[in-house]
N, C-alpha and C positions, 0 to 999 in steps of 0.2 A: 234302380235299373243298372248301375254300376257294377254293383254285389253281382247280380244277376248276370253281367255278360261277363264277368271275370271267372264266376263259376263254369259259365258254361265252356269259359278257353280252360280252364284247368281241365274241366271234363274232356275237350274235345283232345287234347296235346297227349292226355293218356290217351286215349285212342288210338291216335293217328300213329305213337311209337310202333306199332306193332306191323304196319304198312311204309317205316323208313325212318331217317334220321333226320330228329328236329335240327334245325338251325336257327343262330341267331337271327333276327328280325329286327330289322331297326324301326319299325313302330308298331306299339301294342297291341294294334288292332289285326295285324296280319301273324298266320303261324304257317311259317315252311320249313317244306317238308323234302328233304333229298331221299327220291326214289330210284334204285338202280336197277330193277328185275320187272321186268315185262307183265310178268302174275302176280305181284304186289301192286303195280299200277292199276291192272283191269279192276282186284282187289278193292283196290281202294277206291277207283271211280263208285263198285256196287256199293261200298258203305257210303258215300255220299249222294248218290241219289236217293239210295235208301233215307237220312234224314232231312234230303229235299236244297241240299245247297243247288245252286245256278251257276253254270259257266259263265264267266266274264270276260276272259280273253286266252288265248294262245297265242304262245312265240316261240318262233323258231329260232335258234340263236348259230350261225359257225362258231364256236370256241375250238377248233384244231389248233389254234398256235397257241393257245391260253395252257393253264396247267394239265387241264384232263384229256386233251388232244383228240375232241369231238364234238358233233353236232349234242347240241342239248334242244328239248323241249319244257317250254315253262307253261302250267295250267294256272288260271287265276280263278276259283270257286267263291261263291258269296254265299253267308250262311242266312236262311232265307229269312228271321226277324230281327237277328241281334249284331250289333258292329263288327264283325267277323267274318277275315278273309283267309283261304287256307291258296299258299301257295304252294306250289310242286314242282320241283326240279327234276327230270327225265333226264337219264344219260342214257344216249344210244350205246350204244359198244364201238370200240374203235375200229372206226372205219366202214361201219356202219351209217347206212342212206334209210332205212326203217326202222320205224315204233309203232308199239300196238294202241289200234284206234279204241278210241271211248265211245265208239259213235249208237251202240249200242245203246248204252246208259246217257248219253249224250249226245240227241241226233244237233243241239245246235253245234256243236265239233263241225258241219260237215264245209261249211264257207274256211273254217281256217285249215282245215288238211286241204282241201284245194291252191289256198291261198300256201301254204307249205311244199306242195308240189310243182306250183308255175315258181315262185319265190326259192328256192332252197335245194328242190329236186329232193323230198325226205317225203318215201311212201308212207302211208299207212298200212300197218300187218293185217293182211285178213281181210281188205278192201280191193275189190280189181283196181278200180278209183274212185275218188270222191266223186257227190255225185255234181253235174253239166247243169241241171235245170236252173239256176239262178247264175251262168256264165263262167268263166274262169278268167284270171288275174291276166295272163297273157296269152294272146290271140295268135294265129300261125302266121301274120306277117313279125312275127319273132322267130329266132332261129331256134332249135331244137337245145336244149341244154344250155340256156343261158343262164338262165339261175340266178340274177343279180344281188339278190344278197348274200352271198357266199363271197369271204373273204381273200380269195386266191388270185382275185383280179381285178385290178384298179379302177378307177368310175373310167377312166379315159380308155382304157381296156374294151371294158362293158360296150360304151359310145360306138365304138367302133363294131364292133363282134355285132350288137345289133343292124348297126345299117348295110352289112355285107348282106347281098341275098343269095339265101342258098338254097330258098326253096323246101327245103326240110317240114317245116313247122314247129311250132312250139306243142310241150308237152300239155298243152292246155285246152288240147282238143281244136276244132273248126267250129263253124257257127252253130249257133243255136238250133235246134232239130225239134222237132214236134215227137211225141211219143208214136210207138207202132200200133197202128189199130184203122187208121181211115181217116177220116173228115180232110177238109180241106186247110191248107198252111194259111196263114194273112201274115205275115210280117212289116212289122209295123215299126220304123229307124233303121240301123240310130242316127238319123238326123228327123228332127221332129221339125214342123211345121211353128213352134213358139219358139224363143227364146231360151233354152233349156238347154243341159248337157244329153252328152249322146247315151243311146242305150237303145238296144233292140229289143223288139217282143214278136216272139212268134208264135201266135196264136193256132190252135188248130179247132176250128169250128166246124161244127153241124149246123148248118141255117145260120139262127142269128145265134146260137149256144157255143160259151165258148167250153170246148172236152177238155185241152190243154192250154198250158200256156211255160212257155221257156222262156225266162229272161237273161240275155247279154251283157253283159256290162264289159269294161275294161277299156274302155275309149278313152279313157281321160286319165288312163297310169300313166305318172308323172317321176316315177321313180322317188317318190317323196320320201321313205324310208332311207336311202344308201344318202340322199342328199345329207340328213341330221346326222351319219358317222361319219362321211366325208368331207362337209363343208363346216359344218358349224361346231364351237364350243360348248361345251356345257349350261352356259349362262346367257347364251344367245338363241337358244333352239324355240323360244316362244315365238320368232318373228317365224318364223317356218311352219310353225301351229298356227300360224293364225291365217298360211295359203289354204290349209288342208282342206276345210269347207268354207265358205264365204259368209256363209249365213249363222252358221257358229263359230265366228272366230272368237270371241271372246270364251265360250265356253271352250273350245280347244289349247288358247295357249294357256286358261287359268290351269286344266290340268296338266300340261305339259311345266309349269310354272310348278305345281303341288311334289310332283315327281320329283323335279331338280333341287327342290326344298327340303324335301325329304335328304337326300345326298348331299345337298352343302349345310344340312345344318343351320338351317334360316327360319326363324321366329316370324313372322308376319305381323305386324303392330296392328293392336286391336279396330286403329280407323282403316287401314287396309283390307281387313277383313271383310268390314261393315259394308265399305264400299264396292269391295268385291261381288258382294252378295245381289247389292243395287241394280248394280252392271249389268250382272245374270240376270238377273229376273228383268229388266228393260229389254234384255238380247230375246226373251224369252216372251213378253209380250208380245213385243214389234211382229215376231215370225208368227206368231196364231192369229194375229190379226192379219197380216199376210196371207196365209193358208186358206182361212173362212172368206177373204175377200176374194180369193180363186175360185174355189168351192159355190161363190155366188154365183161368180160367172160364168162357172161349168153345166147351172142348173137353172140357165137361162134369168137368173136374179142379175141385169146387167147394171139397174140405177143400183141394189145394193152392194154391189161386189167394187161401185164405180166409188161409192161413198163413205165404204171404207177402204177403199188405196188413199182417200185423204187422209184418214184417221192414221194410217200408214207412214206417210207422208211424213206428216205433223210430229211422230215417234220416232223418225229419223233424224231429224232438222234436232230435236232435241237428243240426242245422242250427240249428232255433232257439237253443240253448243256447250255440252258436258266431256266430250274427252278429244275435239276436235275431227274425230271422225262419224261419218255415217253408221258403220259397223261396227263403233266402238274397236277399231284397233290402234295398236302402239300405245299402253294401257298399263297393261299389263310385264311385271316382271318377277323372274324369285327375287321375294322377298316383300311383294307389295305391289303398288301401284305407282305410277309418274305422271299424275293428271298436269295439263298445260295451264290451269285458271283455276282459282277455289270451287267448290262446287257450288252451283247457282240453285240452295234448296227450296227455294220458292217458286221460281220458276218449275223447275222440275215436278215438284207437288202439284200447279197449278195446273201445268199440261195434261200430267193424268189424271186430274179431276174430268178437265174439260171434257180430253179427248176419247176419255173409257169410257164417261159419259154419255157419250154418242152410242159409241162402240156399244154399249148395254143396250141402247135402244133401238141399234138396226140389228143385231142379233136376234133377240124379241122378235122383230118383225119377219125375220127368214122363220123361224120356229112357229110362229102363228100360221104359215102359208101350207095349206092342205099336200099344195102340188111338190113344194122341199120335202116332205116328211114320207108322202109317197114315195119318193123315186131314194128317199134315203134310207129307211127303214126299213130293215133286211136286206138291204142289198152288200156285198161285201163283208161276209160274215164270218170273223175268226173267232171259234170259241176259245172257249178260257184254256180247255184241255189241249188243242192245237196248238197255244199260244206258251204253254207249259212245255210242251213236247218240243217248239223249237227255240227256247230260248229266248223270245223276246223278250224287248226292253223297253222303257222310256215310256210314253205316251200310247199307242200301242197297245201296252200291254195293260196299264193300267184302264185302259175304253174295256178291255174283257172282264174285269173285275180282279187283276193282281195288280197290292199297292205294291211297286216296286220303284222307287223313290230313294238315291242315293243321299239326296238332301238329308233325308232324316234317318234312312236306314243305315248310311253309314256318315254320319256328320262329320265337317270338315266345315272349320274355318268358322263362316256365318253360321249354316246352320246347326252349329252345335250349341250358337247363343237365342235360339227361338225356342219360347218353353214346347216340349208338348203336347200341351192343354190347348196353345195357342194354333199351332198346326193343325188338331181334330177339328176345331173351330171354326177353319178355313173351308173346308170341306165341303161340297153340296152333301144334301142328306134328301130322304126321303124316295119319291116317284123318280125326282128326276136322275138322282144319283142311280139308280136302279136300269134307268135308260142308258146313263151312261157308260153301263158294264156289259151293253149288251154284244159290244165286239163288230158293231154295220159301222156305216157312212153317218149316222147318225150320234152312234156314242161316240166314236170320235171327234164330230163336230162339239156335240156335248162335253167331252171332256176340254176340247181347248178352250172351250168358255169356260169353262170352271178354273181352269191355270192363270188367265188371263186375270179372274175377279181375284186365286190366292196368290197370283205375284203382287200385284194393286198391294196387298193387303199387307205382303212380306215386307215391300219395298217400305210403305210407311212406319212399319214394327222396327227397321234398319234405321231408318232417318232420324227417329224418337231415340234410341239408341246411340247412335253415333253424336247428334247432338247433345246428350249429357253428357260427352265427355270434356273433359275439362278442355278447353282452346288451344293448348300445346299439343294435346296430344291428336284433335283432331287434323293437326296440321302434317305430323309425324303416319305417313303413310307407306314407308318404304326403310326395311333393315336389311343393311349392304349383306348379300352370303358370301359364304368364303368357302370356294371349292378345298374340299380334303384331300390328300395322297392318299391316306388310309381306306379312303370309298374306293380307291380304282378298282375298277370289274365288279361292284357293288352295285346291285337292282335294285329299283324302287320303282311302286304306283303311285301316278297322281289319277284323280277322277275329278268329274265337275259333272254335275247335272244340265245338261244342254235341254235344246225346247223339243229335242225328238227323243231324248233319254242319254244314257249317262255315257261321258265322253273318256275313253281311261289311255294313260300312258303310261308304256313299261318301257321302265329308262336305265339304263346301265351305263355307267361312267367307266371312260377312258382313260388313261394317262395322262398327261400332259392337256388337264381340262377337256379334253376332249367325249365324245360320243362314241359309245362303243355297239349299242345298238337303242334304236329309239324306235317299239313297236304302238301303230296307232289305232285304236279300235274307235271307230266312230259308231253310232248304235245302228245306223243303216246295214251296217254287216251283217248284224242280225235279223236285221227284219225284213229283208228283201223275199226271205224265203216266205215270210207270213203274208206277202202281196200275193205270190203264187198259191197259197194257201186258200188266201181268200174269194179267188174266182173260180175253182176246180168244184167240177158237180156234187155232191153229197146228198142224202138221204135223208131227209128231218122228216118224223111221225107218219116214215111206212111211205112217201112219196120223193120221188125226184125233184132235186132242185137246184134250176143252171141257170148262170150269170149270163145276161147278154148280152154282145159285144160293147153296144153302144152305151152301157151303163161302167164298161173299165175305166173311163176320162176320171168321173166322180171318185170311181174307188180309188185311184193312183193318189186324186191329189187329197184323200183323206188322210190316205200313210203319208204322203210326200218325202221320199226318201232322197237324201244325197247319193247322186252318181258318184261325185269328187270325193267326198268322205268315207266312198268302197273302194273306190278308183284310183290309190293311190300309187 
């Protein structure tokens, strides 16, 4: 398999000469590519969707004061079976506020040129603008042209510049609008009725059908980006990954952690890894069992939704008892891990006996119930080719039937020590796996019981593992890194497979230890668009067919997406 992906980067590297200048790459598994002309970039996106790569992230970078004295943009592409990432370096022209959009060949492009025009003020060529229906970065109680990460003015600067009112607006458009054509608005937040962060929907219904639907977001930008180049060090930016989203923090700071590892040149010792991997997949149960205990009680299931928040519960208390916190944070660092107490693998083993145990047989029991399967099956339906066409990621994408799984598609750290063999194994197979791809409320339900039985299954394959290692070295969980001079202004990704899909950070070192731009893609970025996806009318075998209002609760919390982890 080795042979095989090294072939195909030999094959792919000639290729890509012909669309720009390779550059060095500081690990194997990534080939970038500096592209300087507007018609070798378009170029180049057709030869990649033509072999079916996937966007993974975009970043817009100020480089004006660096050597080439201009906006840059970075594409991140995944090659869709083998470890293989192509990245691409865009240089605008100096002085230059536009690049020509991919959005054609890449309709998921359309949240980061958004997120590039509230952020950066950098049009896309050939776009009036990105498109509004899934909200913008910053709302018109911001002033017109603030642009906060543009390096020309100071965060104390920025602070300011924001709270002046001037009435203006931000380039990010007003609220969220229903399409033109009729029905009536229902706008619905963004202050919800639960516990939950804000976020608007405005619905445009026929009766009870909903025609459209636009969603808001931005309530919850925290400026978390300009914070990691203005406050924090290089070796300190995982405490700041782990604000980003609350319920992934562990998978946010391990990849922010992979990033800065990449850059200082930090080996991770083999119990680090193990454990790392543990963490994940704990972080990763807890939240599906979360999820389906909401989903109970969205679908009137109130004793089962009530009895697994213990099961909940119970996966929490055991987190904390393993790294001192609930959410598994302060955990994590480059280079490893800084657990508070030895790891307790008995107890741990014994809880997820227990308490999945359970969790196996109120699940069962929601899937046996006529009135769950009714009200979930079919309803919130992204097919595979929708889900294709906008780039989803994570969980998601895989309910439609794509494996896209950075664990094993592109391994790092643990998973590059799980055979396989062992992986396919894990896997449901058969009817039910069949239901699971079917893209409703249902294959998604189904798929997090399946993550749930192959974390179970990972976590014990790590613990078997890590336990053979000789006693010194299980104890040996953290190798000190040592920032370089030689990295300054030198990019790196880290990813981590989180419980809603793959978590990436594109990190670039500063001078003097420092942060020179830290971009964070949480996989909600992408998927917000596939919420709207999934409740807009469509045409299945010659008839119409609309979502109705009252059935959106279900579909929201099947995606369950992070506000906070769009909303940065």
């Amino acid at each position: 398999m080795i042979d095989e992906t090294w072939l195909l980067r030999d094959t792919l590297i000639a290729e890509l000469l012909g669309y720009g200048e390779l550059l060095s790459s500081p690990v194997d598994n990534q080939v970038l590519l500096l592209v300087r002309e507007a018609t070798r970039l378009l170029d180049l996106a057709a030869y990649l969707d033509q072999e079916r790569f996937h966007l993974v992230t975009v970043v817009g970078n100020d480089e004006r004061e660096l050597e080439d004295r201009r906006f840059k943009v970075y594409y991140v592409f995944s090659h869709p079976s083998a470890d293989l990432f192509v990245q691409v370096e865009y240089l605008l022209e100096v002085g230059s506020e536009s690049y020509p959009s991919l959005h054609e060949r890449f309709p998921a492009v359309d949240p980061f040129e958004r997120e590039l025009l509230d952020m950066l003020g950098l049009r896309p060529a050939g776009r009036r603008r990105p498109s509004l229906e899934t909200g913008s970065w910053l709302h018109e109680s911001y002033p017109d042209g603030l642009f906060p990460l543009r390096r020309d003015r100071t965060a104390v600067e920025l602070r300011q510049r924001a709270s002046e009112p001037d009435g203006a607006g931000s380039t990010g458009g007003g609220p969220a609008e229903p399409a033109a054509g009729g029905g009536m608005v229902l706008p619905v937040g963004p202050i919800h009725a639960g516990i939950i962060e804000p976020g608007e929907f405005a619905f445009t219904i026929a009766g009870e059908a909903i025609e459209d639907l636009r969603i808001r977001l931005g309530y919850a930008h925290r400026g978390i980006e300009r914070l990691f180049q203005s406050h924090l060090h290089l070796l300190d930016g995982w405490w700041l990954a782990e604000q980003v989203s609350g319920d992934s923090s562990f998978a946010h700071s391990l990849a922010y952690c992979r990033a800065a590892e990449t850059l200082a040149d930090a080996r991770v010792p083999p119990a680090g890894e193990l454990l790392r991997g543990v963490l994940l997949e704990l972080e990763r149960i807890h939240n599906h069992v979360a999820d389906i205990a909401a989903l109970a009680e969205d679908v009137a299931l109130g004793r089962v939704g009530s009895e697994l928040a213990v099961v909940r519960e119970q996966l929490l208390r055991l987190h904390q008892r393993l790294t001192g916190h609930r959410y598994l944070r302060r955990v994590n660092r480059p280079g490893g891990l800084v657990l508070p107490a030895p790891l307790p693998v008995d107890d741990l083993a014994a809880t997820l006996e227990t308490w999945l145990g359970r969790f196996g047989e109120l699940v069962d029991s929601m899937k046996g119930r006529a009135g769950f399967r009714d009200r979930a099956i079919g309803t919130g339906v992204l097919t595979r080719d929708e889900a294709l066409r906008l780039g989803v990621t994570g969980l998601v994408a895989r309910a439609c039937g794509i494996e896209r799984d950075s664990r094993w598609h592109h391994p790092s750290g643990y998973g590059a020590r799980w055979p396989a063999a062992d992986r396919a194994g894990s896997r449901a197979s058969g009817a039910h796996r069949r239901e699971a791809r079917a893209g409703d409320v249902y294959a998604r339900f189904l798929t997090r019981v399946d993550e749930v039985a192959e974390a179970h299954l990972l976590v014990r394959d790590l613990l078997d593992q890590w336990a053979a290692l000789p006693p010194e070295e299980r104890e040996f969980q953290l190798s000190p890194p040592r920032v370089l001079p030689e990295n300054n202004y030198t990019f790196a990704v880290g990813y981590a497979e989180g419980f809603r899909g793959d978590v990436v950070y594109w990190l670039m070192q500063d001078k003097l230890n420092g942060i020179y731009r830290c971009k964070v893609r949480d996989p909600s970025m992408l998927n917000w668009p596939a919420l709207r996806q999934s409740v807009l009318p469509r045409t299945v075998a010659g008839r119409r067919v609309e979502t109705v209002l009252a059935d959106f609760p279900i579909i929201n919390q099947s995606f369950n997406l992070s506000y906070a982890g769009n909303d940065l």
